[in-house]
PANU-943608 format. One record per residue (C-alpha): residue number from 1; x, y, z. Coordinates in Angstrom, 1 decimal. Each point is the difference from the previous one (the first is absolute). Layout:
% PANU-943608
<atom seq="NUM" x="X" y="Y" z="Z"/>
...
END
This chain:
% PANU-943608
<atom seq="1" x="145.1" y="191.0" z="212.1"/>
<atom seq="2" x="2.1" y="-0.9" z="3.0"/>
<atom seq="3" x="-0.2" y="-3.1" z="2.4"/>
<atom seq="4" x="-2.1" y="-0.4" z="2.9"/>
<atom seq="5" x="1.7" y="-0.5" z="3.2"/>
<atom seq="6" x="1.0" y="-3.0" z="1.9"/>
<atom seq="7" x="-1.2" y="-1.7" z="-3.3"/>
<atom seq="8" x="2.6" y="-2.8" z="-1.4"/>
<atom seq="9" x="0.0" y="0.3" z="-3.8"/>
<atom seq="10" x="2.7" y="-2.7" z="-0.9"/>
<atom seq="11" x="-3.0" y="-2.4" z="-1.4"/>
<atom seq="12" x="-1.8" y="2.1" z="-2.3"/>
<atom seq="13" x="0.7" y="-0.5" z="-3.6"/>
<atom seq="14" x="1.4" y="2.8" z="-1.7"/>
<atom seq="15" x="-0.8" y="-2.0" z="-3.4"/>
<atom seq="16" x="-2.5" y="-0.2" z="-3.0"/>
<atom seq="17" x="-3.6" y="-1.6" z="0.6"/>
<atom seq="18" x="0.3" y="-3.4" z="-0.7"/>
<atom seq="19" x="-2.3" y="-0.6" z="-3.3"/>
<atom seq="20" x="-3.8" y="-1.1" z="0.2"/>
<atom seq="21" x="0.0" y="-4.3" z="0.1"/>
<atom seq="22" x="-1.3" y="-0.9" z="-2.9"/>
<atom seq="23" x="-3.7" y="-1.9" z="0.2"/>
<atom seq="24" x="-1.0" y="3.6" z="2.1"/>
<atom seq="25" x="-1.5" y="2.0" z="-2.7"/>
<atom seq="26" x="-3.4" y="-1.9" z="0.4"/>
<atom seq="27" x="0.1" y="1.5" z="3.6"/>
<atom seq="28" x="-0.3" y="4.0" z="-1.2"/>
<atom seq="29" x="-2.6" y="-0.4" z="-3.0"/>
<atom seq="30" x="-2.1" y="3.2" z="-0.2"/>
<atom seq="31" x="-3.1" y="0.2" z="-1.7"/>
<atom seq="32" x="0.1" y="2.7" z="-3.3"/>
<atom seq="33" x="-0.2" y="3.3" z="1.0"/>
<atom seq="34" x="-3.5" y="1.4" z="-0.2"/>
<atom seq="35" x="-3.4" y="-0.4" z="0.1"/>
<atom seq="36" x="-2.7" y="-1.3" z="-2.0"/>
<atom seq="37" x="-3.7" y="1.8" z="0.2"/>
<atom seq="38" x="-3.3" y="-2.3" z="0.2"/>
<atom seq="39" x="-3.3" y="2.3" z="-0.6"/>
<atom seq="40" x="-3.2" y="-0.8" z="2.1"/>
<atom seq="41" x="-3.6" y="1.1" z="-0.8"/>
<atom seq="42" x="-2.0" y="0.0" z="2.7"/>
<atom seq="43" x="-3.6" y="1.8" z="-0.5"/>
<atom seq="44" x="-0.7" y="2.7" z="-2.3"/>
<atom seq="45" x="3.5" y="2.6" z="0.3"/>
<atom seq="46" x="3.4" y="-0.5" z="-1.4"/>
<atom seq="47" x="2.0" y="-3.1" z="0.2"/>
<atom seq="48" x="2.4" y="0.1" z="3.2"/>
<atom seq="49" x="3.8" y="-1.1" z="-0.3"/>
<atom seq="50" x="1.5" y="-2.5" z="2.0"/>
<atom seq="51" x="4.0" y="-0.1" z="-0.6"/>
<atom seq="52" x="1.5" y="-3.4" z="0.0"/>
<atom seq="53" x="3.5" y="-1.6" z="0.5"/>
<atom seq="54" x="0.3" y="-1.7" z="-3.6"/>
<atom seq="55" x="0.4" y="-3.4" z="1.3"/>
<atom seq="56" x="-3.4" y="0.4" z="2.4"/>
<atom seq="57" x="-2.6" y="-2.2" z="-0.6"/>
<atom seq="58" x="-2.5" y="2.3" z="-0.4"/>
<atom seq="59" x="2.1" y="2.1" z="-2.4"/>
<atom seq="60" x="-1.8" y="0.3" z="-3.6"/>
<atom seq="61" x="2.3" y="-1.5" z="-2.7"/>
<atom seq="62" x="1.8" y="1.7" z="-2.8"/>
<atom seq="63" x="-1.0" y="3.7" z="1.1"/>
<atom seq="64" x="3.4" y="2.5" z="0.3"/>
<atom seq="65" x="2.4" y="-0.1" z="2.5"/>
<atom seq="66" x="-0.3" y="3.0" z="2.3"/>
<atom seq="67" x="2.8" y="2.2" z="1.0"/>
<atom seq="68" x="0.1" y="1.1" z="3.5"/>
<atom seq="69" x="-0.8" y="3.7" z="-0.9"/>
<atom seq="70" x="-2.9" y="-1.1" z="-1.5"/>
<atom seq="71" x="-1.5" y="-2.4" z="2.4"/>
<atom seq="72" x="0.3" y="2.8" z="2.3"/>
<atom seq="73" x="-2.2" y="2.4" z="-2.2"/>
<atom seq="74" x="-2.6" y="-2.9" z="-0.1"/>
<atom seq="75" x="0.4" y="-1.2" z="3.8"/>
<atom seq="76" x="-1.0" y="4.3" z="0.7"/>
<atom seq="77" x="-3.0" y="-0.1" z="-1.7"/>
<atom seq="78" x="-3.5" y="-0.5" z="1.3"/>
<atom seq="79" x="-1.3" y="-3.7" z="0.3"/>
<atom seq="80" x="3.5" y="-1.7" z="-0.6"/>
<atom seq="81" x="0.6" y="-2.6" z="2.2"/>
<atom seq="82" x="3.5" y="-1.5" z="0.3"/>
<atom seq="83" x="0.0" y="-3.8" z="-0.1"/>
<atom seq="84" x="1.0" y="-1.4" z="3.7"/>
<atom seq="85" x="0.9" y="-3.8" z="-1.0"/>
<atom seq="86" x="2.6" y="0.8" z="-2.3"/>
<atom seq="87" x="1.8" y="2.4" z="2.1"/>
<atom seq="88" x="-0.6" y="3.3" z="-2.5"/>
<atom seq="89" x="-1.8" y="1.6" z="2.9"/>
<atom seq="90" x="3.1" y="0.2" z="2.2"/>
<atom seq="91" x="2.6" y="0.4" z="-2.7"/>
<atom seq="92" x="-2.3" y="3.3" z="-1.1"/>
<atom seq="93" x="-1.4" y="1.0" z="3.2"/>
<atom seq="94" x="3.3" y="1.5" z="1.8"/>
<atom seq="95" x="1.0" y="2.0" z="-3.4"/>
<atom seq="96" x="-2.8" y="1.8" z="-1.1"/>
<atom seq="97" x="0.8" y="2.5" z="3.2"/>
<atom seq="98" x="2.9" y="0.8" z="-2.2"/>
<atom seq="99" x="-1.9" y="0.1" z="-3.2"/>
END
């Protein structure tokens, strides 16, 4: 690194971050990572997947937590549809091009 010209560096702080105020941790919850898999039977074929943040309301209770390899095997498949009002469908969507 080198300094940029005609820039005055005399007030930037050479120092540690301060720490994180206390009373902020609230701010950065994260939901658990994964997924949770309702099945839907519409008709006569198989059931369909829909993957699920676990907190979603339309998430089925006490099924397994999904990892994020395998939520991408079941968002691939035929019929699956990835929930939109929890958010799974954006989280998933942009990595299965690098599944």
């Amino acid at each position: 690194m080198r300094p940029v010209d005609r820039v005055d560096y005399n007030q930037v702080s050479t120092g540690p971050l301060p720490p994180t105020p206390t009373g902020c941790e609230g701010l950065w919850e994260r939901r658990p990572s994964g997924w949770v898999l309702s099945k839907v039977r519409s008709g006569r074929g198989p059931a369909r997947g829909v993957p699920h943040a676990p907190e979603c309301e339309e998430a089925p209770e006490g099924v397994p937590l999904l990892d994020v390899r395998r939520a991408l095997d079941i968002a691939e498949k035929p019929g699956t549809q990835l929930c939109t009002l929890c958010g799974c469908a954006q989280e998933l969507t942009p990595l299965r091009s690098f599944g």
